[in-house]
Structures are given as C-alpha cells and as structure tokens.
C-alpha positions as CSV (number, residue, x, y, z in Angstrom):
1,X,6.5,16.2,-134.0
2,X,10.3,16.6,-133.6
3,X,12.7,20.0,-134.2
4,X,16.2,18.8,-135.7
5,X,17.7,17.7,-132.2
6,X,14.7,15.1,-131.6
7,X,12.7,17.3,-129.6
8,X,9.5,17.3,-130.0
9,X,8.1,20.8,-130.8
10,X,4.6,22.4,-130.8
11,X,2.4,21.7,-134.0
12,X,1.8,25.0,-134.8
13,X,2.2,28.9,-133.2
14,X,-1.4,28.8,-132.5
15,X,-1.1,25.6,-130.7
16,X,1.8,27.7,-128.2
17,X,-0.4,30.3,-127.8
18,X,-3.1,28.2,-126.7
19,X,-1.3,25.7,-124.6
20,X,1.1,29.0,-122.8
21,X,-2.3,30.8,-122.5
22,X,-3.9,27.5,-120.8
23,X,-0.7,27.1,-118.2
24,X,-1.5,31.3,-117.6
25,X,-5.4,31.0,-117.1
26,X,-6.0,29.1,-113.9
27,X,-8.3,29.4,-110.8
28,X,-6.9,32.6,-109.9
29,X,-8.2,34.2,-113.0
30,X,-11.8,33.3,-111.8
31,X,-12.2,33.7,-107.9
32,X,-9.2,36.6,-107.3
33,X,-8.7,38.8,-110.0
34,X,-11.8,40.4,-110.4
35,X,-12.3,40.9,-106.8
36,X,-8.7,42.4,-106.7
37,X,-9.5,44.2,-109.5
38,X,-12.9,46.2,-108.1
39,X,-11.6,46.3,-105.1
40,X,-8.0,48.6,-106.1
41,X,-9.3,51.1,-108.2
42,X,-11.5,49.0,-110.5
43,X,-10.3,50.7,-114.5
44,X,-7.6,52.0,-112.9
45,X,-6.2,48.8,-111.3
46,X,-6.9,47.5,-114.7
47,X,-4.1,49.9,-116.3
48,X,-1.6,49.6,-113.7
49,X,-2.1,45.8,-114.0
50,X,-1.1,46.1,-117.7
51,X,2.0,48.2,-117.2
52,X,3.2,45.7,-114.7
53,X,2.0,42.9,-117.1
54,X,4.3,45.2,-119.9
55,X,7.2,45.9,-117.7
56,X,7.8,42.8,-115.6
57,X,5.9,39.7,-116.5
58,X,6.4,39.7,-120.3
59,X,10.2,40.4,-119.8
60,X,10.5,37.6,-117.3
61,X,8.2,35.5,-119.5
62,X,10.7,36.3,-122.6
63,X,13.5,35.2,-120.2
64,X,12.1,31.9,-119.6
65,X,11.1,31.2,-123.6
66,X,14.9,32.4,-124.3
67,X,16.1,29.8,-121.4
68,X,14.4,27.0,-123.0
69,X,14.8,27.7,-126.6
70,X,18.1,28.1,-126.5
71,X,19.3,25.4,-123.4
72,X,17.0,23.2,-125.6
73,X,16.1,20.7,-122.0
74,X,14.4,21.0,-118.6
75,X,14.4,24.1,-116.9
76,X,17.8,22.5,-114.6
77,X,19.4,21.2,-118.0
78,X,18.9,24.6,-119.8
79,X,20.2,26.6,-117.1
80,X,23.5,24.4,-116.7
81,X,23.8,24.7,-120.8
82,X,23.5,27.9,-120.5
83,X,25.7,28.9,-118.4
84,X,28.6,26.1,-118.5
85,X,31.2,28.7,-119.6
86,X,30.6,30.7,-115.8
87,X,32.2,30.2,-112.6
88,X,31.4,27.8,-109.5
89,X,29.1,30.5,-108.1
90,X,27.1,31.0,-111.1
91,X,27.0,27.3,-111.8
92,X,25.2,27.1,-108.4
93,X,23.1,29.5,-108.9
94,X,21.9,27.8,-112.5
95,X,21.6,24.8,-110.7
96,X,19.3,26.3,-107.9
97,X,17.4,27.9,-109.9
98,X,16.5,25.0,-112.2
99,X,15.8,22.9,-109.1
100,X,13.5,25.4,-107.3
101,X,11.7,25.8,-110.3
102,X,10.8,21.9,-110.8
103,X,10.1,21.5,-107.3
104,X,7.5,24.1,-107.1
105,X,5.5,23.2,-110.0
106,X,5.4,20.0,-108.0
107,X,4.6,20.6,-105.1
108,X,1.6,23.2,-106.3
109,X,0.2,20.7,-108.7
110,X,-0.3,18.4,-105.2
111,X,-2.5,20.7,-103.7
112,X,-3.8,22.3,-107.0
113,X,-5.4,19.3,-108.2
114,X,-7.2,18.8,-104.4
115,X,-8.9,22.3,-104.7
116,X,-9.3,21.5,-108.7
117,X,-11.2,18.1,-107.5
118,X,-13.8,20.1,-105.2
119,X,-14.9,22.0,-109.0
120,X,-15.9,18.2,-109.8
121,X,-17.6,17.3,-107.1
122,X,-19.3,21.1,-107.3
123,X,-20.1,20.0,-111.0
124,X,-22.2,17.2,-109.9
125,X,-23.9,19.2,-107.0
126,X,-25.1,21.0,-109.8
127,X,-26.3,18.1,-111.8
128,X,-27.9,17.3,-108.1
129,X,-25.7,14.0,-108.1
130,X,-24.8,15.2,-104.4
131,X,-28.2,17.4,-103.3
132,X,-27.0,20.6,-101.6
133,X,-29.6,20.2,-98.5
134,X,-30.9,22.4,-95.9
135,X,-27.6,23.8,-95.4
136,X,-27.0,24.8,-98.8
137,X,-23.5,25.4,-100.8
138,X,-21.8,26.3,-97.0
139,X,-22.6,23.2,-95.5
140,X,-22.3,20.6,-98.8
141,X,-18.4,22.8,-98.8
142,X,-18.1,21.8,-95.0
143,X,-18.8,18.5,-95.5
144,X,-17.1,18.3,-98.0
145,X,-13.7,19.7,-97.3
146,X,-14.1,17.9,-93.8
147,X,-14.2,14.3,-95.8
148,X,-10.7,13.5,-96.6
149,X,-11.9,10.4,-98.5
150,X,-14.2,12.3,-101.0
151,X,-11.8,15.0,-101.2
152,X,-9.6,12.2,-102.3
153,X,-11.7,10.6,-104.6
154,X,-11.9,13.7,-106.9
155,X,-8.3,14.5,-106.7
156,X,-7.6,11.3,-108.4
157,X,-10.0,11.7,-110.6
158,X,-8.2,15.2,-111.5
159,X,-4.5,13.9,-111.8
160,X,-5.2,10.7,-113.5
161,X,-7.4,13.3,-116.3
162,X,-3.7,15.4,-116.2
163,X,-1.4,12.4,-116.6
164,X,-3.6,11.0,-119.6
165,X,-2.8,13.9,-121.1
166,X,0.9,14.3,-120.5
167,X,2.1,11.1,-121.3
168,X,0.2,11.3,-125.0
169,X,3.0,14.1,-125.3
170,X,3.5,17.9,-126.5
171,X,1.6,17.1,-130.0
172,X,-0.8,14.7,-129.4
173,X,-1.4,15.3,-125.7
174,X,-1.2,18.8,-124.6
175,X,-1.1,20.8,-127.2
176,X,-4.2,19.1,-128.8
177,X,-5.9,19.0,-125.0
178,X,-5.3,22.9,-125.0
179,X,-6.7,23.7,-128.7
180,X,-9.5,22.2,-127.4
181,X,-10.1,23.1,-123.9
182,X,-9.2,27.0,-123.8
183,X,-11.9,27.9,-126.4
184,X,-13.9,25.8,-124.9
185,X,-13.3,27.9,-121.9
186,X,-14.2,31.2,-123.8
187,X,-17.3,29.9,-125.1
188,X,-18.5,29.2,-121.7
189,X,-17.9,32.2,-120.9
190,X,-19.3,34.2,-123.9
191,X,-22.3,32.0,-122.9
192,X,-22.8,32.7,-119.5
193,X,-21.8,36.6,-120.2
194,X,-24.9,36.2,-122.4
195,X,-27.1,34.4,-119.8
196,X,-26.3,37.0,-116.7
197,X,-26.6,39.8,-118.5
198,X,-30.1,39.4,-119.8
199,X,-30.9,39.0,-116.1
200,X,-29.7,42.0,-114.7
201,X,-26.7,43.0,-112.7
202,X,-24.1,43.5,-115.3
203,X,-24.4,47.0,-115.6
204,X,-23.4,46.9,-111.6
205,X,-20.6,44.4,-112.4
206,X,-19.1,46.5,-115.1
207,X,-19.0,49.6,-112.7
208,X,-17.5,47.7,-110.5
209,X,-14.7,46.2,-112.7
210,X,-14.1,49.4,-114.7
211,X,-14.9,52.3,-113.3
212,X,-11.4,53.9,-112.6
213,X,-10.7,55.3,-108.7
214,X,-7.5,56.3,-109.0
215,X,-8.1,57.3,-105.1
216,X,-8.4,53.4,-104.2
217,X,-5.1,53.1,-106.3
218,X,-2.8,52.5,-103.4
219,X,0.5,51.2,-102.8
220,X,-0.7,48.1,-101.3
221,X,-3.3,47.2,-104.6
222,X,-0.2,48.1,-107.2
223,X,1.4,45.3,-105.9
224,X,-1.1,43.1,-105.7
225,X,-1.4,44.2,-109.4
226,X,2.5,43.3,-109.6
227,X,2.4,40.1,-107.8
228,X,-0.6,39.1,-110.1
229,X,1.3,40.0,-112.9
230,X,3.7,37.6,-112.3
231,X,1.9,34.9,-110.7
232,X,-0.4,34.8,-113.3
233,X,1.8,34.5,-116.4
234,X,3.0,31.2,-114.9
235,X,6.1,32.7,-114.0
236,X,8.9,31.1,-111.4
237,X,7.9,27.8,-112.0
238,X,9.5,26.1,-114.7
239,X,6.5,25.9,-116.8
240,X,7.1,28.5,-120.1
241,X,11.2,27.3,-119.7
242,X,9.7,24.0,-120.9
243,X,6.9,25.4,-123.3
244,X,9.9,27.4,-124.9
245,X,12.2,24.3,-125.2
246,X,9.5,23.0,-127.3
247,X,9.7,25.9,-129.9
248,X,10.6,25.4,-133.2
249,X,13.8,27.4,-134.7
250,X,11.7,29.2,-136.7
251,X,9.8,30.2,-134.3
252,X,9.1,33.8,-133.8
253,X,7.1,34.4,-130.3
254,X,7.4,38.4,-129.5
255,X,3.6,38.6,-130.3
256,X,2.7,35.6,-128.6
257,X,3.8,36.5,-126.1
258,X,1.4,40.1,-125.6
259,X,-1.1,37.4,-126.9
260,X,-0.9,34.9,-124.0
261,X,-0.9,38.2,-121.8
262,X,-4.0,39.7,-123.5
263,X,-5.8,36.2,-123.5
264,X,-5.0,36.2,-119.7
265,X,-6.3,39.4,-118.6
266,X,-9.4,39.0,-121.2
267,X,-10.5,35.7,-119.6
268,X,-10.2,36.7,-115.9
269,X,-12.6,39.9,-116.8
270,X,-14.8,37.9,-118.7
271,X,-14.9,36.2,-115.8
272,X,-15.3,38.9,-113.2
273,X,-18.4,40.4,-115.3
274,X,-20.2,37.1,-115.0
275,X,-19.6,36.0,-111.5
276,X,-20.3,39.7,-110.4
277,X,-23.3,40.7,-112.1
278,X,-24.4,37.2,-110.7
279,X,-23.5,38.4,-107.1
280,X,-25.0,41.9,-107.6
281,X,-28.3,41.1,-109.7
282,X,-29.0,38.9,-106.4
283,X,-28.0,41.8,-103.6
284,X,-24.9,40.4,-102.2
285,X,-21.3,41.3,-101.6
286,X,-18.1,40.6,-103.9
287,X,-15.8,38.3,-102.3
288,X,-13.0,36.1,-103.5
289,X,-11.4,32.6,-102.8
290,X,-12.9,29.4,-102.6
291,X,-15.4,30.8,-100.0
292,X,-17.0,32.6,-103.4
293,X,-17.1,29.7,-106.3
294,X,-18.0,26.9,-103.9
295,X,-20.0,28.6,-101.6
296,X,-21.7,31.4,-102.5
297,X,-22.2,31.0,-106.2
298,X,-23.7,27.4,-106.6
299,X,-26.7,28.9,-103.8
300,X,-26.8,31.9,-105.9
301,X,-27.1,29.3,-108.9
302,X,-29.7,27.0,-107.5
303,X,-32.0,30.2,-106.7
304,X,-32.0,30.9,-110.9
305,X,-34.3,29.9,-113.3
306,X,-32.2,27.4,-115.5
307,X,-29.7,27.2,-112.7
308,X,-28.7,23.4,-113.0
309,X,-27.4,24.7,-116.8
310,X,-25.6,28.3,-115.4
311,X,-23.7,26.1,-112.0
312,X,-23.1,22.9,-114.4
313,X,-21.1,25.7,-117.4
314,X,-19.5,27.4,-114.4
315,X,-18.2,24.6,-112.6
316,X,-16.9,23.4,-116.4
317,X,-15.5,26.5,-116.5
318,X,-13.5,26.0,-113.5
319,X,-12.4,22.7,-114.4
320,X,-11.2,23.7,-117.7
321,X,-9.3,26.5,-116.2
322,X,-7.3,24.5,-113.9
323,X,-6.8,21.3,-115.9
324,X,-4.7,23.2,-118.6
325,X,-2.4,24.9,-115.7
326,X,-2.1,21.7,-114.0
327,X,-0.8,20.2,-117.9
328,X,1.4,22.6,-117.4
329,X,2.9,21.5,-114.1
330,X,3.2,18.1,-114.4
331,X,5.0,19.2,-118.0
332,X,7.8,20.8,-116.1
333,X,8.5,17.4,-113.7
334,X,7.8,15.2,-116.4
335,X,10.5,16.7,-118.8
336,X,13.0,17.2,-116.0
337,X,13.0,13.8,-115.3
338,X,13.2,12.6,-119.5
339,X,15.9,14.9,-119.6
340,X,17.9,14.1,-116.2
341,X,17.0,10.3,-115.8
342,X,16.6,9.2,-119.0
343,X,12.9,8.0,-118.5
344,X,10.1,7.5,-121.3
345,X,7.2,9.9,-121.5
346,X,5.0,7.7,-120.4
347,X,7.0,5.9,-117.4
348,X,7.8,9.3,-116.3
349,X,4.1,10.9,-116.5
350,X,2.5,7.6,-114.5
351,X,5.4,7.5,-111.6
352,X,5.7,11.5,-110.8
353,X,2.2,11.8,-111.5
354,X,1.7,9.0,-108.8
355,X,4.2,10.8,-106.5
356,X,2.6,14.0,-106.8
357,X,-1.2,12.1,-105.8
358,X,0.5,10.7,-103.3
359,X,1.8,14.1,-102.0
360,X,-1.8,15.9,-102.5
361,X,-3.4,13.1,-100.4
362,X,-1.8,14.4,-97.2
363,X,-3.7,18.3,-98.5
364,X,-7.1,16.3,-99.1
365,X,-6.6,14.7,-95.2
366,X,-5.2,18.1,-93.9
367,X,-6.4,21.4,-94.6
368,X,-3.4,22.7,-92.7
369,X,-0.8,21.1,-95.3
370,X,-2.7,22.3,-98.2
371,X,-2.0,25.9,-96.5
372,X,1.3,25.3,-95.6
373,X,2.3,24.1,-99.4
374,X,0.2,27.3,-100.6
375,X,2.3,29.4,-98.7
376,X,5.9,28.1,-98.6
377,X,5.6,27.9,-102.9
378,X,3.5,31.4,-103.6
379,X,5.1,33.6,-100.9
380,X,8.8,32.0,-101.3
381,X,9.3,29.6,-104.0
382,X,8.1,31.1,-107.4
383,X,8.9,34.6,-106.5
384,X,12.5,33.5,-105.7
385,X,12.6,31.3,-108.5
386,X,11.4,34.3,-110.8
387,X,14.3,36.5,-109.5
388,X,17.1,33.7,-110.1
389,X,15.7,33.5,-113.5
390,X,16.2,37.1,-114.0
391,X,19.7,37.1,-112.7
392,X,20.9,34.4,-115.0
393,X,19.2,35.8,-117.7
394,X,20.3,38.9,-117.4
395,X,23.8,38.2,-116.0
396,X,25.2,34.7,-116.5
397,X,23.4,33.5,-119.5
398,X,26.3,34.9,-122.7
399,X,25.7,37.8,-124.5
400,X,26.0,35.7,-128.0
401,X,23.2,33.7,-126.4
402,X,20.6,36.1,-125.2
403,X,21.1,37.6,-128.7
404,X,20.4,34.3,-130.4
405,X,17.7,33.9,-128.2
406,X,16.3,37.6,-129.0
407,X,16.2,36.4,-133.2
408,X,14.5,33.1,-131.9
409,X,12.0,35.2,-130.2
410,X,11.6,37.3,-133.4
411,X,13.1,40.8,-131.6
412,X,16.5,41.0,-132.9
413,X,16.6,44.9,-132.7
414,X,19.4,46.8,-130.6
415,X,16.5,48.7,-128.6
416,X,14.0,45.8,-127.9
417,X,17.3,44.2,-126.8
418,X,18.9,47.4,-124.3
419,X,15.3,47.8,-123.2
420,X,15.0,44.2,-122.2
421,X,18.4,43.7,-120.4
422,X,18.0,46.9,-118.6
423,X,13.9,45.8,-117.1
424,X,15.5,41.8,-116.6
425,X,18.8,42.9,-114.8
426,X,17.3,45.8,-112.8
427,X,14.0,46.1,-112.8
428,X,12.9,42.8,-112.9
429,X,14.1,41.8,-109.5
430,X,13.3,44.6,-107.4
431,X,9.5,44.2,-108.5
432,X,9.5,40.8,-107.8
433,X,11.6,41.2,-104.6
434,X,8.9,44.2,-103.1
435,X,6.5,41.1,-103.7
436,X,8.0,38.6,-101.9
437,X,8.5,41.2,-98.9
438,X,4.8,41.7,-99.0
439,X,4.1,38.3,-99.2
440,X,5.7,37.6,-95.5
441,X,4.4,41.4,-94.4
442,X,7.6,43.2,-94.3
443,X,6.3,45.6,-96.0
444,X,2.8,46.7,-94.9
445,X,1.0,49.2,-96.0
446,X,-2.1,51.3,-93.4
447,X,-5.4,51.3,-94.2
C-alpha cells in the first residue's frame, strides 16, 4: 500500500501497533527485565519504570514518529527535511544524527542475529536434534559459543529469515510477519504461564516480581529503570523514525503509542513470571543474560515432565521475540539506502543484509567483537543518538512542523504540546545523558 507521496504506509493502525510493539519486544524483555525488575524493588521498580516509560520514552518515541511522519524518508532524509531552513551547525547536527542512527541499527542487528541464532540451535537441543550430554545446557552453550562455524550456521539461518521478510515490504512483509508473530508470542506465553503455574513456583515468582521494596529502590536501579525505558522502546536507533514515515496522514498514534508501551512492559512480565517460577519451583537462584535462557533454563527444562514441549515454546518464544526487532533493524538500513541511493527494496534488503552477515561473522568467530559492538552501540551510540533526536526535535525541527506533526499524532492540544516541548528540550536529555554516564561508570553508585 501507498500514502499520496508513493510511500508505502502500514495496512492498518493495528498493523503499527503490532509491528512498533514487535521492534520494542526483544531479548531483553525475556532474560533482563525481570531480573532487573525483582532485583530494584520488585512493584516498586515496576512503577518507577512506568513513570520513566511516561516521562522520557514515550516523549522521545513521539519525537521520532513526528520525525518520520512529517520528513516523510529515512531517519538522515527526514532530519535534513526537517531542518533545511536552520543554519550550518544545525544542518550538521541533523545530519549526524540521522547517520548515527542508521549505523547503529546496523551494526546491532550483526551481533543481534549471532546471539538470536544460538535460540535456534537451543530450539533443536530441545527437540534433542543436538543431545545436551553429560555436561548439560553449560557445556552444549560452551561448545557451542566456542564453534565459530555453528555459530555461523544459525546466524545465517537468522538473517536470511529477516531479509525474506524485509524485501516483501511494509505491507506484505513486515507488517503481515508482525500480525502474525507477536500474538504468536503472547500465546506462548499465556501457555507456558499456564503450564508453570500448575507446577508450583509462581506464587514465589509473583513475590518476587511485585512485591514493592521501596528500600531496594535506589539510585542506581532508577536508572536502570530509565535506561530500560529507553532501550526498550527501540529508541536512538532509527527504527520508529522509519515506522512513523510509514504512517498514513490520517493517522492518529497518541494511543498507540501507551499501547506499544503497555504491550512492552506486559510481555517482559509475562515473561519474568514464567521463567521465575520455573527457576524457583526447582530451588535455584534468579539470574539474567544469556547465562539464564541458554544455560540454566533448557537443564531446568529437560528435568520436567513434558519438558521437550515447555524448552521447544520457550526457545520459540525467544525466536519470535528477536526476529521482529531484528525486522526492525534491517528496516532502518534498508530504507536509508531506497531513500539515499535510489535502490529497490529488494536489491537493497539482499546486499545490506549480506553486509550486515558479513559483519556478524567476525561476532560468531569472536566473542570479543560481539562485546565490543554491544558496548560501543548500547553505552554510546543509541543513547547519543536518542539525545540528538531530542535536540532537533525540540530545537531545530519548526514550530509550524512539530505542530503539524502533534495533529498527525492525534494531540493537537496547547498542553499536550507545552508539556511535550518542555520533557523533549529539557528533560529528555538529561535522563538520557545520566544514562550514558552510567553506562561508562561515571557515575557510580555504593552498595
């Protein structure tokens, strides 16, 4: 489908909703948001979570769906739209921004899609394709991680399942993947809610999730509660710039947005209940990371009565989860270059999407790069990117056009519009700033 420019727009609102909540919901949802969550205060977390959820990421979220409804391109060809009547400096900025914002999606989709390839291979372990042996989930992991080839294997199996997708387009490609695979994703979940709970431990997992301690409230787990706010909402990277250039001119996407938020958080907890009350019905210790879905999880699985069915559903689970962010990512390079280079959908899809496989190779031969690119883009590049996009929002971009974009979004109110300029231009970037300076440990916290 096309808007009046030739753009191709999204099908439907619900088909957004979906495909924004799909680029949201990814691996973090599943193996560190719980544990972040039970570990800061539990209910408490939980609340501050929301406000910052309220206060930073849905402002910065409407900033980026205003960006790319109204620049109508890329996230570098709506920012230079957008601000073509500024000076040099501003120009530059635009220009950075756009540029760090394509070039993180792509450079976390190349590592993304390694660690998404190990659910695959953990799928199978659970279908006992690869047995788990005497050494159980640790050792098949080690082995695992320590063969480059394997590890390669399933991250091309991963990408070439992303750029099918991508080069069918916004309509027929990700916007139908997504109505398919996030409630897909929450009937898994419902499922396996289901399954755990008759077996004991939720009551544990719930206490542990929701029990609000304000006193384990500190500064240190409200921002990780702001960092995750952002992080998760897909923020910094290009990726709702492009969903919103997509968006009809009818569109009105105020209450899509709190919907994409809500479907988020909801997931992440469904999520936490299961994983923990597996974890707590069998006596161990919460954790987080990779160390808890591909290592402790699949033994816990393969101890359970109908095991094979409760590993195979969470590993689906996993794969689901990170195959609509990764949609997502190669979105945002795929449209930059149809919009800067002139290339087809489908040329542009097969030759990034080669690039970027060719980039995640040298993660699947060395742990060490994988690291690297995980640090460089989370600690520096999207949080950057995220406070660039609030400055030109909230500075450079014209008044006539954030109040065009506010009656795209469906908010065309004096207050929601005051309110919004004051948390994009202000408040926006100091949140975002206190995490980046926490993410390289300038600001530490005892404890």
């Amino acid at each position: 489908m096309a808007n009046g420019t030739g753009r191709a727009h999204w099908g439907s609102r619900l088909g957004f909703v979906l495909a924004a909540a799909g680029s949201a919901v990814g691996l973090g949802n599943i193996w560190k948001f719980p544990y972040i969550t039970g570990e800061y205060g539990g209910g408490a977390f939980v609340l501050f979570y929301l406000l910052c959820i309220l206060v930073v990421g849905l402002p910065l979220m409407y900033a980026e769906l205003i960006i790319g409804r109204r620049g109508g391109k890329d996230p570098l060809g709506a920012l230079r739209a957008l601000t073509a009547h500024a000076g040099p400096g501003a120009k530059a900025l635009s220009v950075f921004t756009g540029i760090l914002s394509v070039a993180g999606g792509f450079l976390i989709l190349s590592f993304y899609s390694v660690v998404a390839g190990w659910a695959i291979h953990f799928l199978l372990v659970s279908f006992g394709v690869f047995p788990l042996g005497e050494g159980g989930a640790g050792a098949a992991f080690g082995a695992l991680v320590g063969d480059p080839k394997l590890s390669s294997l399933w991250h091309t199996v991963f990408m070439l399942l992303s750029i099918v997708v991508v080069a069918r387009g916004v309509h027929d490609g990700i916007e139908r993947a997504c109505s398919i695979l996030m409630p897909a994703l929450v009937g898994i979940l419902v499922l396996l809610l289901v399954y755990v709970g008759m077996r004991g431990g939720l009551a544990e997992a719930v206490t542990f999730l929701f029990r609000p301690n304000f006193h384990a409230l500190k500064p240190e787990g409200m921002l990780e509660a702001l960092g995750h706010a952002f992080f998760t909402l897909s923020l910094g990277m290009g990726a709702m710039i492009t969903y919103g250039s997509y968006l009809s001119r009818d569109s009105t996407v105020v209450r899509d947005g709190v919907a994409v938020a809500v479907l988020d958080t909801v997931i992440a907890l469904l999520a936490g209940l299961v994983i923990f009350s597996v974890v707590f019905a069998a006596g161990k210790e919460p954790g987080q990371g990779p160390g808890l879905v591909f290592v402790t999880l699949p033994d816990l699985f393969a101890s359970m009565p109908g095991g094979t069915f409760v590993g195979a559903a969470f590993f689906f689970l996993l794969i689901f989860a990170a195959w609509s962010s990764a949609i997502s990512l190669l979105e945002v390079v795929v449209t930059f270059s149809i919009d800067e280079f002139g290339l087809t959908r489908h040329k542009a899809a097969w030759v990034f999407g080669a690039v970027i496989w060719g980039l995640g190779l040298a993660s699947a031969f060395r742990g060490s790069v994988l690291d690297f690119l995980d640090n460089l883009t989370t600690r520096y590049m999207l949080p950057i990117g995220g406070i660039a996009i609030a400055i030109a929002a909230g500075w450079l971009v014209k008044k006539e056009d954030r109040e065009a974009g506010f009656r795209d979004l469906g908010a065309s109110g004096p207050l929601f519009a005051a309110i919004w300029t004051v948390i994009i231009r202000f408040v926006s970037p100091v949140a975002v700033g206190l995490v980046v300076l926490q993410k390289i440990g300038v600001l530490k916290f005892g404890g």
